[in-house]
C-alpha positions as CSV (number, residue, x, y, z in Angstrom):
1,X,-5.1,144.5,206.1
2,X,-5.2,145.2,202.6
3,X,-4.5,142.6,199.9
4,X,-1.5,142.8,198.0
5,X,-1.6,139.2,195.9
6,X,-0.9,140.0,192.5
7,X,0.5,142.9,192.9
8,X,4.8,144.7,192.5
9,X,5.6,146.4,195.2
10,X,9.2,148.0,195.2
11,X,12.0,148.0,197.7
12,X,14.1,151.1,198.6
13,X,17.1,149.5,196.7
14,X,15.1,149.4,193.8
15,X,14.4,145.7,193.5
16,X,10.7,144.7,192.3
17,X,8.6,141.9,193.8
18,X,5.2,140.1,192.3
19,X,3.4,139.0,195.7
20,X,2.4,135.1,195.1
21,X,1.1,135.2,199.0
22,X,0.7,137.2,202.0
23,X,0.0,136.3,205.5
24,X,-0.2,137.6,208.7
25,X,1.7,136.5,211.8
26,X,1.7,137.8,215.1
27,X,0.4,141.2,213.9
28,X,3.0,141.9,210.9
29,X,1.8,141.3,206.8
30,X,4.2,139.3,205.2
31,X,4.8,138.4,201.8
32,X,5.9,135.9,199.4
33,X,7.3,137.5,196.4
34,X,8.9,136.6,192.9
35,X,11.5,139.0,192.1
36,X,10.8,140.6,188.4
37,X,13.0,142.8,186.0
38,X,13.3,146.4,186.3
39,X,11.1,147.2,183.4
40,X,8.4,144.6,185.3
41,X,8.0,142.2,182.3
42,X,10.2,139.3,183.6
43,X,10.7,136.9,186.4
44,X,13.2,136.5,187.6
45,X,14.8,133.3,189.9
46,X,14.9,134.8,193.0
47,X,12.0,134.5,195.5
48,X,11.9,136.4,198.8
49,X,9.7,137.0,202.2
50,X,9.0,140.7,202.5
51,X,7.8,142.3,205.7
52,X,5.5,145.3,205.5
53,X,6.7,148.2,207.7
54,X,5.7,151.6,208.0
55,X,7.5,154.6,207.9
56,X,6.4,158.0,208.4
57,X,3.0,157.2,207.7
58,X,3.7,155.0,204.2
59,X,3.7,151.3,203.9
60,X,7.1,150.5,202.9
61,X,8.5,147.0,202.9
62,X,11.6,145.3,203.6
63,X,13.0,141.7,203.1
64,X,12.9,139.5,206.1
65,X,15.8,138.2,207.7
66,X,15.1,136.6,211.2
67,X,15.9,133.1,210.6
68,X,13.3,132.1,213.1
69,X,10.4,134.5,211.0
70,X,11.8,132.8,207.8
71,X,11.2,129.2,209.2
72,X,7.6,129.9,209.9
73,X,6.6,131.6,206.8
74,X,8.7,128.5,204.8
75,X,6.5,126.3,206.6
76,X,3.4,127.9,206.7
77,X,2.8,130.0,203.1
78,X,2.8,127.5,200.4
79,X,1.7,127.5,197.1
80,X,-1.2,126.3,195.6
């Protein structure tokens, strides 16, 4: 599993993410993220968990939306 903390990583949509944590549960990456402006120089207000997914051979990611995923990572990833 490579580390991501500290890094953007971009969404299809075009949407930009700083990853404060990442975790791994049941066998997927996930990751906490702070959204940030489109030039990357601002946060923004909005934080999101992101799944990692790949996709014809890339790692792509995706925002999570299981409610039951999203109750687990809530509890479990917290900052420091």
């Amino acid at each position: 599993m490579e580390n991501h903390t500290n890094q953007i990583l971009k969404l299809a949509n075009g949407k930009q993410y700083f990853v404060i944590r990442q975790a791994l549960f049941k066998g997927v990456t996930y990751f906490l993220g702070a959204e940030v402006s489109a030039d990357g120089e601002e946060f923004t207000n909005e934080f999101v968990f992101l799944e990692q997914i790949e996709e014809e051979g890339k790692m792509k990611v995706k925002r999570v939306s299981d409610p039951s995923i999203l109750e687990v990572l809530a509890k479990n990833i917290k900052f420091d």
